[in-house]
C-alpha positions, 0 to 999 in steps of 0.5 A: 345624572339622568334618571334611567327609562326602566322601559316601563314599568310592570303590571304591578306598578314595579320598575321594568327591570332588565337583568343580564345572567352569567352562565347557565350552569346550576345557578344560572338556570336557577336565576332565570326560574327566580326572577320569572318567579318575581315577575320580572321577565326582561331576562337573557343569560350569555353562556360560553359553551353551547348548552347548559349544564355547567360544571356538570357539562364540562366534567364528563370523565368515567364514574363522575358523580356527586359526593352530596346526597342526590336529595340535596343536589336538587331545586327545592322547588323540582325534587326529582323522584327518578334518582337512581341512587343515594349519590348521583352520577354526573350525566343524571345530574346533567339530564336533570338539569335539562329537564328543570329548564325545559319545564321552566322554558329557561332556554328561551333566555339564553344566548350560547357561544357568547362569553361575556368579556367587559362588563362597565357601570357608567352610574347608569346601568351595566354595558358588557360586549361578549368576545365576538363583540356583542353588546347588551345592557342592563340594571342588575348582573347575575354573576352565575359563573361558577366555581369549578370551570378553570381546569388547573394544568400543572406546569409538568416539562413535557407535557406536549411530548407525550405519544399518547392520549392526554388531557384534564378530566374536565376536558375528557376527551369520549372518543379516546378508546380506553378498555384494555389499555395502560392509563395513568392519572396524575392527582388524587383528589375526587376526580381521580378516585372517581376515574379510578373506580370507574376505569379499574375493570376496563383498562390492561394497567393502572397507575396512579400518581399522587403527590399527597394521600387523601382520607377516603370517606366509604361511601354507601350509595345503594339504588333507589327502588321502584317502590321508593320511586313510586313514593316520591312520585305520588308525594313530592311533600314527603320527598321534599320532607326528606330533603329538609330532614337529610340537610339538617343531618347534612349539616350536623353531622358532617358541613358543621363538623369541618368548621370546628377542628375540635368537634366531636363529629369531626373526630367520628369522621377521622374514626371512619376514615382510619377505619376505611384505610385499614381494609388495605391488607399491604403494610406498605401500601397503607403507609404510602396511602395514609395522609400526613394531615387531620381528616377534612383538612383538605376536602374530604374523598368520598368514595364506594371501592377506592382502596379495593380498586388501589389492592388491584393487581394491575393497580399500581400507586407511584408516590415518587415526584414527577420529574417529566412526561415523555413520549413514552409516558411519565418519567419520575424523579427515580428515574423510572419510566411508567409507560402509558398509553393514555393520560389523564389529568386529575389536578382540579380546578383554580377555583379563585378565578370566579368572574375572572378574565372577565374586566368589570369596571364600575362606575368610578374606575374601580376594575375587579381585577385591580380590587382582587389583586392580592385575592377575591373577596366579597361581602357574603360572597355575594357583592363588591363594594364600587360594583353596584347592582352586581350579584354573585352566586357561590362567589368568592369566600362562600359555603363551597366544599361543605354545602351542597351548592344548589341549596346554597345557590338558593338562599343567595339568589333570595337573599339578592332579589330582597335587594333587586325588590328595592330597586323595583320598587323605586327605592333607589337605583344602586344597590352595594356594599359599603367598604366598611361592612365588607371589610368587617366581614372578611375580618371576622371570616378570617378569625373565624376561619382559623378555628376550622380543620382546614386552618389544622395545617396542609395544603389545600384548594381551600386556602387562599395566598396568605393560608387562610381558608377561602371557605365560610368559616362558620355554621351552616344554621348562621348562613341560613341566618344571615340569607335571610334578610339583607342587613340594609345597614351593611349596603350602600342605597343610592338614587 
């Protein structure tokens, strides 16, 4: 095999690495920030839609929000003084993010309208081609795809029956006249609460149809001041001090609470949401609200007004099955039929999709698609061994639901470039795991995993075909450990 031309080399004697990002969402944005950082400039991102912004992009339904302190839902380098409340709305989220790439000039690496559709290692470098049939190559793939941007459509009969207007919450359609008239959502997940407490004043009727009840955390999210802004203004440090301080009592009590089904902490949440759900005053309607499973089995809903929205008058929960959408509406398994005007598909996301439909062929024929057959899996989330120098941020089996992603994006993304530096520094050209370490850790993560209130027995987003939880089973403090600093024993070093 030919030694690669890395173009050169960089001012400080480092190999010129090209690198290709996928997506230019949260982590994308951030990857482009990072390796500039490091000096490595020789940077472009493909992105399939025509802007940044990811999953914040694509969800644009009424009262969408973050359910993660607006403190923690920021780059540790960029902390934002305009936040206008404890928890962000989505198009807050969307302009910051705009306004960290425009500071960073990150938009001068991205390519919009290109889906990345191949991508092959031939033992040399990356060679992907984009669905109009562009191609590029590089050294390293910052895989930066994301986790919730395959809506999830239920296979419900009818569905192109329906008179009115009908979509996914994440392919919320602006246009469509909402105020005053009869809307119906299907799920209850965070999506449907949030529409629900955002649409509940505006519309002539309400209903909503759930299959399962969720426990509903309530959510106190009062606005910033303009003292308060002005603090954070005149002393980043403090605000950013505030960060570290919020994610400790994060993590503590709530993200380390989840993956111990016998903590105390996580009895105190159980506490507040049974104490949440009894402010409905209707014996009947609590009932039909109260959750068959623990709290924090499924993700847990945090929401300001959910149960005061739900004792509305024109407010109605329909529990009985689905049976089919027809023109009028939704006929359930009872035979009634829920006339509507507009539907709206609250049903999530398939979150096990990662870089899928994407083909990745690595250098001896192992496709991705063929190694994720029966599941995704990763080494931390991060690699896959026969795919070098491939880099995933939030990828499969990683802190999702728990954490908040950006900081998560940020310990990944330094964890990745202490082993990128190898390559640079001429150490060696190829970077992966090693079979053996990857196996070991899925091993240990799915013991782990069991242990979790997600393993406590319902079913949920989190479990993967055999049951088992997808999501990091441990302490958020041992995810920190282990970004730290690459085991270079679990890695495969070559060339």
């Amino acid at each position: 095999m030919t030694e690669p031309d890395y173009d050169g080399l960089l001012p400080d004697g480092r190999r010129n690495l090209r690198f290709v990002v996928i997506g230019a969402g949260v982590s994308g944005i951030l990857a482009v920030i990072r390796l500039r950082q490091r000096g490595f400039e020789d940077v472009v991102v493909y992105e399939k839609a025509n802007r940044l912004g990811g999953t914040w992009r694509e969800n644009r339904y009424p009262g969408v929000a973050c359910d993660v302190p607006s403190v923690l839902y920021s780059y540790s380098f960029a902390p934002n003084a305009e936040w206008s409340h404890r928890f962000s709305p989505g198009a807050e989220i969307l302009a910051y993010l705009d306004q960290v790439a425009a500071e960073y000039g990150v938009e001068r690496s991205v390519v919009y309208g290109e889906e990345v559709v191949h991508a092959e290692h031939d033992g040399h470098r990356w060679h992907l081609r984009t669905h109009s049939g562009r191609t590029d190559e590089a050294d390293v793939v910052i895989a930066a795809t994301g986790v919730f941007h395959h809506p999830f459509v239920p296979g419900l009969d009818g569905l192109d029956d329906f008179a009115g207007d009908l979509f996914h919450t994440a392919r919320w359609d602006e246009d469509v006249p909402l105020d005053d008239r009869r809307v119906g959502i299907v799920g209850t997940g965070s999506s449907a609460v949030q529409t629900v407490g955002a649409l509940v004043d505006r519309v002539e009727s309400l209903t909503l149809f759930q299959r399962s009840a969720q426990w509903v955390l309530p959510q106190v999210n009062p606005a910033y001041t303009a003292e308060e802004k002005a603090a954070f203004r005149a002393n980043p440090e403090a605000q950013m001090r505030l960060h570290d301080e919020v994610s400790e009592l994060f993590a503590d009590g709530f993200a380390n609470a989840v993956v111990d089904a016998n903590s105390p902490a996580l009895a105190k949440i159980a506490e507040m949401c049974r104490a949440n759900l009894d402010t409905v005053s209707d014996p009947n309607l609590r009932a039909r609200l109260t959750p068959d499973h623990r709290a924090a089995c499924k993700r847990i809903i945090v929401a300001e007004d959910f149960y005061g929205a739900m004792q509305r008058p024109h407010v109605r929960l329909v529990t009985e099955a689905i049976d089919r959408i027809v023109p009028e509406g939704v006929r359930t398994v009872d035979g009634e039929v829920h006339d509507l005007s507009v539907l709206a598909l609250a049903t999530g996301f398939r979150v096990d999709r990662f870089l899928r439909p994407m083909e990745v062929v690595g250098p001896t024929g192992l496709r991705l698609s063929e190694a994720w057959a029966e599941r995704p899996n990763a080494y931390l989330s991060l690699t896959v061994p026969g795919l070098p120098n491939l880099f995933m941020v939030n990828g499969p089996n990683g802190p999702v639901g728990n954490f908040s992603l950006i900081e998560v994006a940020e310990l990944q993304m330094e964890y990745s470039l202490q082993l990128v530096d190898r390559i640079a520094a001429g150490d060696c050209r190829l970077v992966e795991p090693s079979t053996e370490a990857t196996e070991a850790h899925e091993a240990a993560r799915v013991e782990a995993a069991g242990k979790t209130v997600w393993a406590t027995g319902c079913n949920s987003w989190y479990l993967d075909d055999r049951g088992v939880p997808m999501a990091w089973p441990w302490p958020f403090q041992e995810f920190q450990r282990r970004m730290a600093t690459p085991d270079l024993n679990a890695y495969l070093l070559t060339g």
